[in-house]
Every structure is written in structure tokens, then in C-alpha cells.
C-alpha positions in Angstrom: -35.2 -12.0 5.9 -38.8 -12.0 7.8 -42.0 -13.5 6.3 -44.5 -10.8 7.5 -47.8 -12.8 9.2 -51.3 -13.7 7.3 -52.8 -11.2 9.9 -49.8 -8.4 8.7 -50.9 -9.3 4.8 -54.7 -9.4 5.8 -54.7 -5.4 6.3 -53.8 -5.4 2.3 -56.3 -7.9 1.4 -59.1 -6.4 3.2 -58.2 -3.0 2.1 -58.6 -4.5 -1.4 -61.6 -5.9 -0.2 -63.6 -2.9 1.6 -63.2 -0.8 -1.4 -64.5 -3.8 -3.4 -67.5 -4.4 -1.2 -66.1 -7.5 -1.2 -65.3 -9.9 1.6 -64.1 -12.7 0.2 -60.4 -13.2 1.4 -59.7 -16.6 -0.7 -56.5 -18.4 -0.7 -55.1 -15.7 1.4 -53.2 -18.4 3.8 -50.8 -18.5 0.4 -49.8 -14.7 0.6 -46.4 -12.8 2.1 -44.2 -10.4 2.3 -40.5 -10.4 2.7 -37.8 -7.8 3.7 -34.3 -8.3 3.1 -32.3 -7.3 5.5 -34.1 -7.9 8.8 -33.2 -6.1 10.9 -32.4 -2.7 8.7 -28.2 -2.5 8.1 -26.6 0.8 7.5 -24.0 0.5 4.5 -22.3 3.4 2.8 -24.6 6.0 5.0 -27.7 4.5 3.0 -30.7 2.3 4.7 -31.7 0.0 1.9 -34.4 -2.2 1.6 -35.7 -5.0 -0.7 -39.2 -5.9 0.0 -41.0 -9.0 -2.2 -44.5 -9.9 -2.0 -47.2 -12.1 -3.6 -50.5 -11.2 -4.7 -52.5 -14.2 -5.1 -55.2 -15.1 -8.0 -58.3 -13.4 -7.1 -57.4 -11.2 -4.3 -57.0 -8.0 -6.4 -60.1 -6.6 -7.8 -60.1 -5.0 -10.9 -61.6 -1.2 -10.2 -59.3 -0.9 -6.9 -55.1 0.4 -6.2 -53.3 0.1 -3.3 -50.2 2.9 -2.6 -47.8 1.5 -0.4 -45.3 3.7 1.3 -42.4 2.5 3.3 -41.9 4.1 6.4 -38.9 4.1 9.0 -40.2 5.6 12.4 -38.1 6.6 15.0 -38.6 9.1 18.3 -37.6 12.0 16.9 -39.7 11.5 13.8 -40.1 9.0 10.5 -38.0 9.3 7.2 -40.7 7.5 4.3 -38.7 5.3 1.3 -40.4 6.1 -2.1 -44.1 5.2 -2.9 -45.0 2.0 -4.7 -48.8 1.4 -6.6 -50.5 -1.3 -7.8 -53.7 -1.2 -9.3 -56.5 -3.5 -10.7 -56.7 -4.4 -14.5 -59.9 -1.9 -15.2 -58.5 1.2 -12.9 -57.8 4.3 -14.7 -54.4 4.7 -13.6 -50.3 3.8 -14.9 -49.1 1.6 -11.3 -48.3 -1.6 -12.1 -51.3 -4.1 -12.8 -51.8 -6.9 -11.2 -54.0 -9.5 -13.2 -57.3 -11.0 -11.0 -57.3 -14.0 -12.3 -53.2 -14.8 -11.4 -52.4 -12.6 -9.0 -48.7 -11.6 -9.2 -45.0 -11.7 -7.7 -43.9 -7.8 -7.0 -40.5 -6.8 -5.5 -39.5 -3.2 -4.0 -36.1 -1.5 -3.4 -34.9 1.9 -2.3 -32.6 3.4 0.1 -32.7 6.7 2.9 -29.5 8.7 4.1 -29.2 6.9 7.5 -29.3 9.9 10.3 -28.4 8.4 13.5 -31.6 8.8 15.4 -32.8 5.2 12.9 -30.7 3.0 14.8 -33.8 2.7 17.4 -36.4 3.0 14.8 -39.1 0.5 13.4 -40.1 -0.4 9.2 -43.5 0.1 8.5 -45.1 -0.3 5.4 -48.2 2.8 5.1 -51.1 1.8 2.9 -53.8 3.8 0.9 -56.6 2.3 -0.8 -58.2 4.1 -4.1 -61.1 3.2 -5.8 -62.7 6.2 -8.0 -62.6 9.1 -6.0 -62.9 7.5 -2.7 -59.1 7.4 -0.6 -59.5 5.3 2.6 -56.0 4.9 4.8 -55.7 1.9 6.4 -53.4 0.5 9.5 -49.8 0.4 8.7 -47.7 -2.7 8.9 -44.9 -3.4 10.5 -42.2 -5.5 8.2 -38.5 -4.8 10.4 -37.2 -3.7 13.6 -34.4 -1.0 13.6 -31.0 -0.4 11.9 -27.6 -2.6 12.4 -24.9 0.3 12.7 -22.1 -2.3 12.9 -20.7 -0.1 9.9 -20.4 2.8 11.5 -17.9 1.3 14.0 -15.3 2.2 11.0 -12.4 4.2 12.3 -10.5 7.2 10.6 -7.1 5.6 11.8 -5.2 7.0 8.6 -1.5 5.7 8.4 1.3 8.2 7.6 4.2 6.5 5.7 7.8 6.3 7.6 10.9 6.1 5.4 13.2 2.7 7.2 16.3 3.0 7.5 18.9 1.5 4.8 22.1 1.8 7.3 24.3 -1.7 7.4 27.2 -2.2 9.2 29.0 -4.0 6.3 28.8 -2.6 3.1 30.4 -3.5 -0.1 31.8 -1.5 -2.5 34.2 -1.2 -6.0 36.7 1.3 -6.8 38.1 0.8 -10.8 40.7 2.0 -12.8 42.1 1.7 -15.7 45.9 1.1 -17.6 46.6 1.4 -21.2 49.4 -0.1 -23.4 51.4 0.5 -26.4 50.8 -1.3 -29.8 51.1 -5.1 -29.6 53.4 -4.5 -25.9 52.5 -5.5 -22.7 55.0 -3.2 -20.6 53.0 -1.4 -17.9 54.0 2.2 -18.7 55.3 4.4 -15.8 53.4 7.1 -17.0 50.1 5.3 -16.6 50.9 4.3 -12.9 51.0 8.3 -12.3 47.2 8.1 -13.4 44.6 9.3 -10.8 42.5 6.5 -11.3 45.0 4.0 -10.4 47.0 6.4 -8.0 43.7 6.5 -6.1 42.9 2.8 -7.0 46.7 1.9 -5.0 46.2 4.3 -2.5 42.8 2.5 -1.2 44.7 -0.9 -1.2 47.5 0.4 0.6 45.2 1.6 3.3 43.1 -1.5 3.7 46.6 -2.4 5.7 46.2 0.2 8.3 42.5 0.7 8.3 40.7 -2.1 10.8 37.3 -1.0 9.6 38.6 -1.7 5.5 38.7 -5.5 4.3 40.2 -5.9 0.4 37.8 -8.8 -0.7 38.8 -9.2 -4.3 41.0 -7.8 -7.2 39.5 -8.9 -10.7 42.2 -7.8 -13.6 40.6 -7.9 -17.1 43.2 -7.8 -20.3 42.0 -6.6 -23.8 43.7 -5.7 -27.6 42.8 -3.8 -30.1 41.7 -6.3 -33.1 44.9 -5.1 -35.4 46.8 -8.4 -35.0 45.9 -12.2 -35.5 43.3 -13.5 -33.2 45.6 -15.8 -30.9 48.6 -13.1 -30.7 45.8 -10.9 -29.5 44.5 -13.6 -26.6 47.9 -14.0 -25.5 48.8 -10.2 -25.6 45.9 -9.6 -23.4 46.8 -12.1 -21.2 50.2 -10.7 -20.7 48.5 -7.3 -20.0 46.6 -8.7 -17.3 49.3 -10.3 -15.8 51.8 -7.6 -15.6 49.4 -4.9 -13.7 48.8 -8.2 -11.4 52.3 -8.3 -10.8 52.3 -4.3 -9.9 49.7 -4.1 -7.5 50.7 -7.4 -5.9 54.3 -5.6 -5.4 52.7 -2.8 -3.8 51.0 -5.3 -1.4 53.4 -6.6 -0.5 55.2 -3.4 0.3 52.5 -2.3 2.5 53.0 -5.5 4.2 49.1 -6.4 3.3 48.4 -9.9 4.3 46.3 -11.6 1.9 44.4 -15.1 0.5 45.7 -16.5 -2.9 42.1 -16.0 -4.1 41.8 -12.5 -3.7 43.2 -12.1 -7.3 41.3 -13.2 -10.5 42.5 -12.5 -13.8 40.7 -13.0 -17.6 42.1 -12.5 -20.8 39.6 -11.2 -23.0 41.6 -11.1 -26.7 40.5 -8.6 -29.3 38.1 -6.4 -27.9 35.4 -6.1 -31.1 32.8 -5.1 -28.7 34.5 -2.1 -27.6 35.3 -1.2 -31.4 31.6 -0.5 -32.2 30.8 1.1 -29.1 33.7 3.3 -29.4 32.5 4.1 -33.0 28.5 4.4 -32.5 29.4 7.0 -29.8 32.3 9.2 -31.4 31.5 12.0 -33.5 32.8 10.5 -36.8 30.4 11.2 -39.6 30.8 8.3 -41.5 30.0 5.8 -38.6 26.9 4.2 -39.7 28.9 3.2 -42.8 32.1 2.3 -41.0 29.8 0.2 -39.1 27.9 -1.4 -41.6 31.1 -2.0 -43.6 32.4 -4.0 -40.7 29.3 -6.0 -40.3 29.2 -6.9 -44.1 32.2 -9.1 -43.1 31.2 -12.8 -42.1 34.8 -13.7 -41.5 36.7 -12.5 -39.1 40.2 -12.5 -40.6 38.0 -10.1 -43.5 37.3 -7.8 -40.3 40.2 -7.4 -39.4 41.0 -6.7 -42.8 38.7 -3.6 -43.0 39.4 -2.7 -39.5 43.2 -1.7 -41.0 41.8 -0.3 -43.8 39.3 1.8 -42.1 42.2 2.9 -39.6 44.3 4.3 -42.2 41.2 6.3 -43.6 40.3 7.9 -40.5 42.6 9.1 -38.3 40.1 8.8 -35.1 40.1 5.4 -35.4 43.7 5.0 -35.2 44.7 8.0 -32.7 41.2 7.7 -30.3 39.6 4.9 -30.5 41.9 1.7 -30.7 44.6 2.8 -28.3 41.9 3.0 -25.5 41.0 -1.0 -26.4 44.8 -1.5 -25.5 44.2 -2.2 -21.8 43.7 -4.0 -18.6 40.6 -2.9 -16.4 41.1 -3.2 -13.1 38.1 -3.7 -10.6 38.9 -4.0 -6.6 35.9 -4.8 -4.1 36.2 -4.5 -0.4 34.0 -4.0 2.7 34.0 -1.0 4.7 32.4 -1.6 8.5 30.3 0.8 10.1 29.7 1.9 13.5 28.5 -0.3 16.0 25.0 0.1 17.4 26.5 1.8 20.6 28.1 3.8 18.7 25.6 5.9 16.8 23.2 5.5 19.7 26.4 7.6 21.8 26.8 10.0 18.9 22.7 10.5 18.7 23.0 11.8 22.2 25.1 14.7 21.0 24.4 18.5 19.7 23.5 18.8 16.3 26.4 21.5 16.5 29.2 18.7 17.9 27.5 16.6 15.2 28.4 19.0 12.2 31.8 18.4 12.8 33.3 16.5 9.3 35.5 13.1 10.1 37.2 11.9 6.9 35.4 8.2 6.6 37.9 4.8 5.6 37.2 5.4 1.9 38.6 9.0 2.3 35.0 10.4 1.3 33.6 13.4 4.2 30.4 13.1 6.3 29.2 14.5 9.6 29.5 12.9 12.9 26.5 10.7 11.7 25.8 10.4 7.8 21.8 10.4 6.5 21.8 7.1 7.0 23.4 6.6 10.4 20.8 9.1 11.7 17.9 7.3 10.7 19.0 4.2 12.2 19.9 5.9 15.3 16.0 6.8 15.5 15.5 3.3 14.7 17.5 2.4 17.8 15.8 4.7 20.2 13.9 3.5 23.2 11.2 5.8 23.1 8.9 7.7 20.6 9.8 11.3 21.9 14.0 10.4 21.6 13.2 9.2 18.0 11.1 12.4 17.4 14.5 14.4 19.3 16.7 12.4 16.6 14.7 13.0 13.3 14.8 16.9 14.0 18.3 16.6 14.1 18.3 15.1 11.1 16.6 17.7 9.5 19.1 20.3 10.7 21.8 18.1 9.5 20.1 16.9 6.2 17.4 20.0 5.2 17.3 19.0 1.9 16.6 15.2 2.6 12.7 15.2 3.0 13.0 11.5 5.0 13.7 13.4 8.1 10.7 15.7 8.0 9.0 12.7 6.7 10.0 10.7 10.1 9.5 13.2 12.4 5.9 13.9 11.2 4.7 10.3 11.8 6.2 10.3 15.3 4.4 13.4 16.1 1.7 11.6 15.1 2.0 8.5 16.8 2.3 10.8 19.8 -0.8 12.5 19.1 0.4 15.9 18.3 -1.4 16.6 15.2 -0.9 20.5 14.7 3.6 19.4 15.0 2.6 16.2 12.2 0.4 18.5 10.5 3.3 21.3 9.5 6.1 18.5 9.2 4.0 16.5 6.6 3.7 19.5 4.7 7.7 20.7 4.8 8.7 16.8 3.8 6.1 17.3 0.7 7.6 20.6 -0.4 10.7 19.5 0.0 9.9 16.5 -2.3 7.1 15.0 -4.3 7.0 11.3 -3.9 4.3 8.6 -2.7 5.6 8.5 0.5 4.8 12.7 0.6 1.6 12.7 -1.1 0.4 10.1 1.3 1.6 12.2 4.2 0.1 15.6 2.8 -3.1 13.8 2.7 -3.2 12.6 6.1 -2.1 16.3 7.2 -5.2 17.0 5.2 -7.3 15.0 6.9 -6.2 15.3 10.1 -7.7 19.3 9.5 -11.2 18.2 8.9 -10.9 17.8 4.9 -11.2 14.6 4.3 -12.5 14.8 1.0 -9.9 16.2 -0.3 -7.5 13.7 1.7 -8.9 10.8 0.0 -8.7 12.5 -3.5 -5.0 12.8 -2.5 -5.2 9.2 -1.5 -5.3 7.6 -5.0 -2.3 9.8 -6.4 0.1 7.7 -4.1 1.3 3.8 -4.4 2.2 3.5 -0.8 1.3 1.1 1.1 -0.4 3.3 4.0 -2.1 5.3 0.7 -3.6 1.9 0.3 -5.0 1.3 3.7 -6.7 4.4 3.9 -8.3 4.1 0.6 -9.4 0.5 2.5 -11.3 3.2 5.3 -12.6 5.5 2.6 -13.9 2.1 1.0 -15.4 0.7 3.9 -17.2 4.1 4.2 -19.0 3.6 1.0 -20.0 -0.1 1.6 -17.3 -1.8 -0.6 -16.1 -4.2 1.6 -13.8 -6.5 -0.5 -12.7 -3.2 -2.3 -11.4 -2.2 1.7 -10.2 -5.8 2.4 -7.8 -5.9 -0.7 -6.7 -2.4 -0.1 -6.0 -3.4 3.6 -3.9 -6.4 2.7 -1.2 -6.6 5.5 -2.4 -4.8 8.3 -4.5 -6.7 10.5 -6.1 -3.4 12.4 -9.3 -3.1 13.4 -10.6 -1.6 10.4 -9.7 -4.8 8.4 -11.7 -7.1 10.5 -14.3 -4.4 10.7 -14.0 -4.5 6.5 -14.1 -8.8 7.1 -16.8 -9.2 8.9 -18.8 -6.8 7.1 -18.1 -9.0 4.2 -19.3 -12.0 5.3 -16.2 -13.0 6.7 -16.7 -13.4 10.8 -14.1 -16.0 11.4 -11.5 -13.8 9.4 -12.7 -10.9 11.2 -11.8 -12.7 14.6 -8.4 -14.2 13.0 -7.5 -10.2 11.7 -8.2 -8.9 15.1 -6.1 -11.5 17.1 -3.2 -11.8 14.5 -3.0 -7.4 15.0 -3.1 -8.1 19.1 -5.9 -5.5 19.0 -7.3 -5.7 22.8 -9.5 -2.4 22.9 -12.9 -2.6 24.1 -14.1 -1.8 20.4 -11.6 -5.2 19.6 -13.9 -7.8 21.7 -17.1 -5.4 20.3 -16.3 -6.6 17.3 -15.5 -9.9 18.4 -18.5 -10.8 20.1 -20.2 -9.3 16.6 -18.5 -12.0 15.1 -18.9 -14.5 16.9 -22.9 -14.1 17.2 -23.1 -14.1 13.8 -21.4 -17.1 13.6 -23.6 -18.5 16.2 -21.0 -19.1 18.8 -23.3 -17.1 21.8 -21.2 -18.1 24.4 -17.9 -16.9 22.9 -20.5 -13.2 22.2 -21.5 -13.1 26.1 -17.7 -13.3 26.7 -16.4 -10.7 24.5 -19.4 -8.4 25.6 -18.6 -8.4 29.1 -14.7 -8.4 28.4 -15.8 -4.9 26.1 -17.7 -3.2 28.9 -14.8 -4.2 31.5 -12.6 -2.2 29.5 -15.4 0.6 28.8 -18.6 0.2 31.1 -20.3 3.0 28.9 -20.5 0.4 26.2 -23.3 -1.8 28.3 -26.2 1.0 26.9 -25.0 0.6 23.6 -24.5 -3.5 23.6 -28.4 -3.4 25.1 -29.4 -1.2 22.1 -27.5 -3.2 19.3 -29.8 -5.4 17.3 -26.8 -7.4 16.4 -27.3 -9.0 20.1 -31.1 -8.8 19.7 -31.4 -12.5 20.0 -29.1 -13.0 23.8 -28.7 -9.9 25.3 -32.2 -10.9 27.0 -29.3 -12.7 29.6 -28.0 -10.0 32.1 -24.6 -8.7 31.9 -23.4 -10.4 34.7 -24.3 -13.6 33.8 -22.3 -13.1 30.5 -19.1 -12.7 32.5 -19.0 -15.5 34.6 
């Protein structure tokens, strides 16, 4: 803020008074004007300005009014903020009145569309005096020097979204199945061994013998009964169940010469399985199941249950022939680890022909897949040395996978990182129309920006969650002058922008902090830094990131002599700075 002179506030006064006849200029060592900011600041592509002034007791006559225009001048011309009037208690006019005997406080604000010819530009305040028909213009003041642009440093960096790779060497998995039994017996049927669920089931742990990459971790047995007998035949029953298909697959361990721990089996008897009765019920087609149901619940006891279980059996014939035979059982659950290929492995394979990649290898759990599954390729790119092979390795992914948008998805932000907009342009848009996702819509919108439209990009912006969709809502934010809008979209990634967003804010030792903690070392980096830092007062650390700025980019010394944030050191040559 700048207090504008008694000689600057005298052109008012004696404006007032020439058109009064008057030359009295009383108390006028009282009298100011302020104008907030000073210098000028660009925000949001406005130049606002909040001017407040005191008109003491006396000073404005009461047949006189003043018009005072704002003015920003500059060499190519002058831009004028809107008109303000004040006017004496007995002039014929509507401006605001300001009493003779008091005087009064008045305060201004407007803004201009900042063109970039303002930054070297000067505030003046125009002034007209009226009194009846008489106009008489009087000599301007000057209230600021020029426009900050420190805002303008904001860069369109938008961020594409990647999709990482989930690929693990180790991965765990289950296989199930399940064996039935007769009526109140626990003799594992031979017909229920010739099931494909637990053919399949003793086929996997058969293998996990000859397969190096297959580890058998555990084998959980779970034994259940219908609820058609008393409640402690049935605990024992399903006990028995469970141990007799432990017995069975133990044997063909054994015979597969499987070596294994004595904790690889657990086993659980689970008695009469009640839950499994309702859920069997609520999701048959019987249509008296919402009264079978509540008929069972009406019975507190469960020796009554039972009771009306036997009943309701005999009634229905689903009950009996479908649904309790299936409670008659042992589930069966076997977990085990299948490992991967090694690093050096996919990187070898991620070398090949997409052709000599399309050949199918049956994998340990006897399931098909390429040379390199979905997954495998993306961690090959992950591997990769260098931005192009990672670009070579998602476009084999998309001729492997074209129906997996992750690889068009990939390949787009590598073309991007390598600057070939037109290639991230067209993949952003296949990945999109191959799916609709945040991670897509994101990427469509930086496609759409990286044509010119970014209107339309940031619209596209707020339709996606992803964290890159945030960051460049954080640019479109720091556009419009929202700074802590920008700095809480931005959260995470300590770019330039952020500081930018930071400092802007108020925030100059956070800016620095966000610039170091993102190891951002360009020449608009210490720019910024020496901002910071002569905001903060610090002028020797601002001499040192100048001159480390225009090392990197000597063109930066006209615009560092220019700045009005260095207004008050860059009197000190450039040289001197550096040592």
C-alpha cells in the first residue's frame, strides 16, 4: 500500500478550491490517499485496484464535484478503470456527497483485463472539476507504478494419467470344491470323488509335486449336517465328514510323494448347518417360502426347529430332495502360491515379436496366456530403461490386448513425455473409446488441450477423480486467481505450478520448500525462488537465485530488470549478484 504525498492530494484540494474562489487549503496536512496493491498485481487476467481516501472537514465546498478517473498508462496507450464523483452538499447532481463541515472517508474498487503491454505501465488518477457549467481538468496524479505479472509465470504442464502395473511375482490364490454325503453317514462316496470340482481340486495338488513354480500353502476342510438329527449327533457327524475327505486327499499326497508341514491341514466341524437352510430356502423357487421361513423363525427352541424342519420336509418334497442333501457336506478350500517370472525374464521376452509373443504356454494353474499376460507386459514397460522401449512395449501391448484400454492409455503418456503430441493426441483418444473411466476422461482432456481447446479440456477436467484430473484443475485455478483452490487441488505434486500456486498465496517459504522437495532446477525454478525469497526479505538469497536463473537462460536478465517484484535490489548489477 502507498500513502500518496500532501503535494499529490493538494491537486484535489486546490481543484476544489479554484472552482470555489477559495484558497484556503486548511488541515490539508491530515489528508491521503491509498492504493492497495502497490505496485499493480495481475490475478485471474484482471488488474484490480482498491483506492481509499479522506476528505477532511472543510475542504469540500458545497456548490463544487470532482470526477476522478483512474487511469493505467502505458507506451502503447492507457486503459481508464471506471469514473468515481463526489460532489458538494448544495450541487445539483447524484455522486456521492461529501458533508463540509466533516469531510469524509471514501473507498474505490474496480478491475481492467490485463493486456500485456501494462506490465510497464504507471496508475494515475485523472481529475475534472465541475462547478455550474464551468469543467476545468486539472493535472493527473500518480498513485502506483506498473503491474506484478508473477501470475502469469503459470504453466500449462497438464498431467496425463498412467495405469501401474499390478504384476507380482508371488501371488496367492484358492481353488474349492465340494463333497456330499448320505443321510446321517460319513463314508466319502466314490461317486463324488469322480466330481469335476474335486477331480480338478486333486489334480492341482498332485501337481504342486512337480511344479517348482506351485507351493500348496494350506488345505482348510469344513464339515456340515443337515439339521434332521439331534444337535450333538450332528457336531460329531460333521466332524467325521471332515475328517474322512482329510484322510482322502492326504492319501493322494502321499501318493504323489508331496512333501508337506503338519500345519498345512486345518479342519472345523460346523454341526447342523441352519444358516444354509434359510439361504437355501429364500433363494429356491418354492412358493410358500416366506411362510416356511417365518414358521421356522416362530420357533425359540431349537429342539421345536427341528421339529418343524421334519415336518416341513415331509410337506415339500424340495426340501427333502434339494435342499437338505446339499447341507450334507464337507467344503474343501486349498490356497497356494504360484511364482512368476523373474524380472530378467519378462525383460527377455519384451524383447521379442509381438508374433513370437502370441504363442499360448499353458501357465502352472493349467489356465492359457500369451508369452507375457496383461499384466506381465505392463511391468515389462515398467522395467524398461528408456522412454522410447517403454513406448515400443505398450504398443505391443495393445496388439496383444486391443480390448484392454491400459495399453493405449500407457503408450499415450509416453508419447507425451517424449513430446510427440500429434502420437499422444490419437492414443488418448483410442484408450477413451475403448473405455470410459477417470483415467480416460482425464487423458481425452489433455488430448483436448494439447489441440488448442482448452476450454473444453478443463470442462472435461471436473468429470474425472483422478489424481492428474486434479492437478490440472489446480492450473485452471491458478488461472482464475484461486490460489488455495489450486494448492488443494495440487496436493502431492510438488511442480512448479504448486509453488507458483504457494507463493501466490502468501506462502513464500512453502513455495521455496515445493520447489526443492520436486528437484525443479529450471531457470523459471530459481525465478521463482528469488520471487520468494524477496518477498520474504531474504535479498541476498534473491541476488543468488537471479543470477543462477539467467546462467541457465541469459534472456531472462531483460525481464528480471523489468520485474517490479525486484524493484527494490535490482539497482545492484547482475554481476555483483553472482559473486
Amino acid at each position: 500500500m502507498r500513502n500518496i504525498s500532501l503535494k499529490s492530494f493538494a491537486v484535489v484540494g486546490l481543484a476544489i478550491a479554484t472552482l470555489s474562489s477559495c484558497n484556503s487549503m486548511k488541515n490539508l496536512d491530515k489528508d491521503y490517499y491509498s492504493v492497495n496493491p502497490q505496485p499493480l498485481e495481475v490475478h485471474g487476467g484482471k488488474v484490480k485496484i482498491d483506492i481509499n481516501g479522506q476528505y477532511p472537514e472543510k475542504l469540500f465546498k458545497k456548490n463544487v464535484a470532482v470526477e476522478l478517473t483512474p487511469q493505467l498508462r502505458y507506451e502503447a496507450g492507457n486503459t481508464d478503470f471506471k469514473m468515481a464523483e463526489f460532489q458538494g452538499e448544495e450541487y445539483p447532481g447524484n455522486a456521492t456527497v461529501i458533508p463540509y463541515e466533516t469531510g469524509k472517508s471514501v473507498s474505490y474498487t474496480d478491475e481492467i483485463d490485463y493486456t500485456p503491454e501494462m506490465e510497464n505501465s504507471e496508475l494515475y488518477i485523472n481529475i475534472n472539476g465541475k462547478k455550474g457549467d464551468k469543467v476545468k481538468e486539472f493535472e493527473a496524479i500518480k498513485l502506483a507504478d506498473g503491474v506484478i505479472t508473477t501470475s502469469l509465470l503459470v504453466q500449462d504442464d497438464f498431467k496425463s494419467s498412467m495405469v501401474p502395473p499390478t504384476y507380482e511375482q508371488t501371488t496367492k490364490h484358492e481353488s474349492s470344491a465340494m463333497v456330499n454325503f448320505n443321510l446321517g453317514s460319513s463314508v466319502v462316496k466314490g461317486s463324488e470323488l469322480k466330481q469335476e470340482d474335486y477331480k480338478a481340486l486333486s489334480e492341482l495338488v498332485k501337481s504342486s509335486g512337480k511344479e517348482e513354480k506351485m507351493t500348496i500353502t494350506s488345505v482348510s476342510l469344513v464339515g456340515y449336517a443337515s439339521p434332521e438329527g439331534e444337535a450333538e449327533d450332528n457336531a460329531k457327524l460333521s466332524d467325521d465328514r471332515a475328517k474322512k475327505v482329510q484322510a482322502k486327499i492326504e492319501s493322494s499326497v502321499k501318493r504323489a510323494k508331496i512333501q508337506y508341514q503338519e500345519d498345512l491341514f486345518s479342519k472345523e466341524a460346523k454341526g447342523a448347518d441352519w444358516e444354509g437352510v434359510y439361504v437355501a430356502i429364500k433363494n429356491s423357487n418354492i412358493e410358500d417360502k416366506d411362510m416356511i421361513l417365518r414358521s421356522l423363525d416362530d420357533q425359540p427352541l431349537l429342539e421345536t426347529k427341528e421339529k418343524t424342519l421334519k415336518s416341513l420336509s415331509t410337506t415339500y418334497d424340495v426340501i427333502k430332495d434339494d435342499i437338505l442333501p446339499e447341507l450334507r457336506r464337507t467344503n474343501i478350500v486349498v490356497g497356494y502360491d504360484l511364482v512368476g517370472k523373474t524380472d530378467e525374464e519378462i525383460k527377455e521376452l519384451s524383447a521379442k515379436t509381438v508374433e513370437e509373443l502370441k504363442v499360448e504356454i499353458t501357465k502352472a494353474d493349467n489356465t492359457k496366456a500369451f508369452q507375457l499376460d496383461a499384466e506381465e507386459v505392463l511391468y515389462a514397460a515398467k522395467l524398461a530403461d528408456s522412454k522410447e522401449t517403454r513406448l515400443d512395449i505398450m504398443k505391443k501391448g495393445m496388439e496383444l490386448y486391443p480390448a484392454d484400454y491400459r495399453f493405449a492409455t500407457n503408450a499415450g503418456h509416453c508419447s507425451q513425455m517424449l513430446g510427440n503430441s500429434d502420437d499422444a493426441i490419437a492414443l488418448f483418444e483410442k484408450a477413451f473409446e475403448i473405455e470410459e473411466n477417470d483415467v480416460t476422461i482425464n487423458n481425452l482432456a489433455v488430448a483436448t488441450a494439447l489441440k488448442g481447446d482448452v476450454a473444453t479440456a478443463n470442462e472435461l477436467f471436473t468429470k474425472s477423480t483422478s489424481p492428474e484430473a486434479a492437478y490440472n484443475r489446480g492450473v485452471k485455478a491458478i488461472k482464475e486467481g484461486d490460489y488455495a483452490k489450486a494448492i488443494e487441488e495440487m496436493q502431492g505434486k510438488n511442480t512448479f505450478n504448486l509453488a507458483l500456486a504457494k507463493v501466490l498465496n502468501g506462502d513464500f517459504d512453502g513455495g521455496i520448500k515445493t520447489l526443492d522437495a520436486g528437484d525443479v532446477k529450471t531457470c523459471k525454478g530459481d525465478y521463482l525462488r528469488a520471487i520468494a525469497s524477496q518477498r520474504l526479505g531474504k535479498t541476498d538469497d534473491a541476488k543468488k537465485f537471479i543470477a543462477s536463473a539467467i546462467e541457465k537462460n541469459p534472456k531472462l536478465e531483460e525481464k528480471v530488470k523489468k520485474d517490479l517484484e525486484f524493484r527494490e535490489i535490482y539497482a545492484a548489477p547482475v554481476a555483483e549478484a553472482a559473486e
